[in-house]
N, C-alpha and C positions, 0 to 999 in steps of 0.2 A: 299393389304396392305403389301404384302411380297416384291411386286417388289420398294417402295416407301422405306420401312426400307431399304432396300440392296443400293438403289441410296443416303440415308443421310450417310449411312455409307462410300460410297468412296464419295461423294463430297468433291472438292477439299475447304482446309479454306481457309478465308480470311485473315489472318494472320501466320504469321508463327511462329508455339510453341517456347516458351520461354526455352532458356537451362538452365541447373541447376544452373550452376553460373551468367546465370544475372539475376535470382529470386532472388540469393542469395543474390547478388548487391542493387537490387532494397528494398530488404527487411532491407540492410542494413544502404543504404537510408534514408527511412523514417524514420527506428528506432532513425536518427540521428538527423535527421530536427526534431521528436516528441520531442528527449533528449535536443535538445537546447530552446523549448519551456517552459518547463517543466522540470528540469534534475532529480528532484527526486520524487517519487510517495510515497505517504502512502496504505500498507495493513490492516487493522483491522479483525482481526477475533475474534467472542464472539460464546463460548460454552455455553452449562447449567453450566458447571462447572468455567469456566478460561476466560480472555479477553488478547487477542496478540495482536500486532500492529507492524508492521515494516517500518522503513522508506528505500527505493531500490534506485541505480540509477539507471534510466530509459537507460543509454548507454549501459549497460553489465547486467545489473539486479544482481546488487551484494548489499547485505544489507548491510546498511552503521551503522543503529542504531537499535536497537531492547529491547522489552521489552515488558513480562507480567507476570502475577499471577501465574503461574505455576512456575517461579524459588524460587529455594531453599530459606524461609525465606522470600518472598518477602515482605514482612511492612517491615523489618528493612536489605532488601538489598542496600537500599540509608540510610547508615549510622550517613551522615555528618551533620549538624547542617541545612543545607538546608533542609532536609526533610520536607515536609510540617505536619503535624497535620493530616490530611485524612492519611497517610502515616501508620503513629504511630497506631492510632484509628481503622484501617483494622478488619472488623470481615471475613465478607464474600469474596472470590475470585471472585465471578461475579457481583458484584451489581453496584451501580451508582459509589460508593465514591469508587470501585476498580479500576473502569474504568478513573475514575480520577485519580487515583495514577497511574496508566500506562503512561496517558497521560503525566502527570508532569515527571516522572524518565524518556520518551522516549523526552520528549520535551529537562533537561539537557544533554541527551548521545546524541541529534542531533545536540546542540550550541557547544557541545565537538567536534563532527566530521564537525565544519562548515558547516553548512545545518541551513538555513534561510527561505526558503518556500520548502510547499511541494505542491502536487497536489493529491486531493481527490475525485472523484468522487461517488456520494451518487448512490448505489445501486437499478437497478431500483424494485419499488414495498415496499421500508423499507422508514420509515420516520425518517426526522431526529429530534430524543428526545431520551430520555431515556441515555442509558450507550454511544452511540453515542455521545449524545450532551456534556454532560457529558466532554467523552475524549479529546472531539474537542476543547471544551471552555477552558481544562488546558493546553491544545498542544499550544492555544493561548497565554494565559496567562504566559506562558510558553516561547518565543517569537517566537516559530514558527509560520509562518505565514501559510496560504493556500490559494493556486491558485483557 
């Protein structure tokens, strides 16, 4: 067994390792081909307590819109006469009709920063209902679309 470990160890590869910068290349690549497929992606995170959502672009990973229940005031941090009614009526920060107000305030701050679709992938093992479906149907309603 000893002399078989010691002969994989110097066998010669079949390829020759990749250097740092065309990892770097290759990774920056793809990053570019997925961003023009796709250029912005949706994060959603739900506490027991709060529900976050961010809209990134996929090129740099730089958040372009954001919004949840944890900032200051959030029922009456969309001030304007657009607010919806779910907005006003907020009891709870985590429940269905929070996650709908995320959705709707993150849906105006992403037609603010031009962002028309985003790309969502549903989590494997979570189903889509509840404060999910929720955020998604006023992200729609909202006119973002999703890929």
């Amino acid at each position: 067994p000893r002399d078989r470990r010691a002969r994989a160890e110097t066998a010669p590869r079949d390829r020759p390792a990749m250097s740092r910068a065309m990892r770097g290349a290759v990774r920056d690549a793809l990053r570019r081909s997925l961003a023009e497929k796709a250029p912005h992606s949706l994060r959603v995170h739900m506490s027991n307590k709060y529900v976050y959502a961010q809209i990134v672009r996929a090129l740099d990973g730089h958040v372009v819109a954001s919004a949840s229940t944890i900032e200051r005031a959030f029922p009456f941090a969309e001030s304007d006469a657009s607010a919806s009614a779910t907005t006003r009526e907020m009891r709870s920060r985590s429940d269905k009709r929070a996650a709908a107000a995320v959705g709707d305030a993150l849906a105006r701050r992403a037609k603010a920063a031009n962002v028309d679709a985003v790309k969502w992938t549903r989590p494997y093992g979570k189903r889509f209902h509840g404060k999910i479906a929720s955020l998604m149907e006023a992200l729609k309603s909202g006119g973002v679309g999703l890929l």
